[in-house]
N, C-alpha and C positions, 0 to 999 in steps of 0.2 A: 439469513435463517440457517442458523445450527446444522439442519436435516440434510438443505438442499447444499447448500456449500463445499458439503466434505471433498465430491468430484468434481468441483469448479476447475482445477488445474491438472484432471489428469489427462487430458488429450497428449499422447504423445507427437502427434500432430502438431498440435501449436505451439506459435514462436512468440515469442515475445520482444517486440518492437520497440519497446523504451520505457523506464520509466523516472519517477523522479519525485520530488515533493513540490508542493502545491498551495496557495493559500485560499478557501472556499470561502464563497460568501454566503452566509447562512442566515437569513435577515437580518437578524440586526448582531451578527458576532461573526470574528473570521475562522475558520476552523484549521488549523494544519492537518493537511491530506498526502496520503503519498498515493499516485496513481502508475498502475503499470496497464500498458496499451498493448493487448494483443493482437495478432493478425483476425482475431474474428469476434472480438468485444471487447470494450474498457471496464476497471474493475477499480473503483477508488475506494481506498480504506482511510480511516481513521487512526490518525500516528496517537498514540497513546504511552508514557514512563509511565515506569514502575515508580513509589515512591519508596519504595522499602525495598532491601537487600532480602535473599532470602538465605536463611542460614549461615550470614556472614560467606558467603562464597564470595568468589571475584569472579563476573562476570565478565573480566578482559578476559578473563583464559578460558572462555565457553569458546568450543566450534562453530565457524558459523560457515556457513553455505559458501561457496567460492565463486559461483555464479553473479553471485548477489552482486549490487556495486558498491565499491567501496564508503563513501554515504548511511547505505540501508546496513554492511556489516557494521560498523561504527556504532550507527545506531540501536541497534543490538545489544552489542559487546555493551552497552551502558545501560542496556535492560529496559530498552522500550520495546514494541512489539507494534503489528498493525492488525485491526480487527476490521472485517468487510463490513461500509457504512450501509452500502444499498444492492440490489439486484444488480448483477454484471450488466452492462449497455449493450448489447451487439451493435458494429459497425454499421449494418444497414440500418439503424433505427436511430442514427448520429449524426447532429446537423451541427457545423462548428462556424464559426464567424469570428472575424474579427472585431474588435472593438476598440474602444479609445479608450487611454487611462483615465482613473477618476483622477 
């Protein structure tokens, strides 16, 4: 949600623990997800390209974040972007399990 989103990351507080991409399973389609895991919720987006340039720029030579890791700056730089698919998870409200490959 637009509204509630905007201060999802401004805890100067929180760290972030890892993240990475992802492939979700959505009933019956796999979705490419990048998820970053904080110390106090998980927050999985939705990897979405551009399919148009805009204004004939070169998006290699946009700034990108130095934190980032090199994967998500990549990803970028070719003008994808990631939009929040769901409500962030808090850790306590997150049960994980192993499972067996299909």
């Amino acid at each position: 949600r637009e509204n509630s989103s905007e201060n999802i990351l401004s805890s100067a507080n929180r760290l972030l623990l890892h993240e990475g991409k992802l492939m979700l399973a959505e009933s019956t389609r796999l979705l490419d997800v990048y998820l970053f895991l904080f110390d106090d919720f998980l927050l999985i987006t939705k990897i979405k390209r551009n399919k148009k340039k805009y204004g004939g720029s070169d998006t290699s030579l946009m700034p990108v974040c130095p934190s980032l890791t090199p994967e998500l700056q990549s990803f970028i730089r070719e003008g994808g972007f990631c939009t929040v698919l769901d409500q962030p998870i808090p850790l306590d409200r997150l049960i994980l399990k192993n499972v067996e490959p299909v």
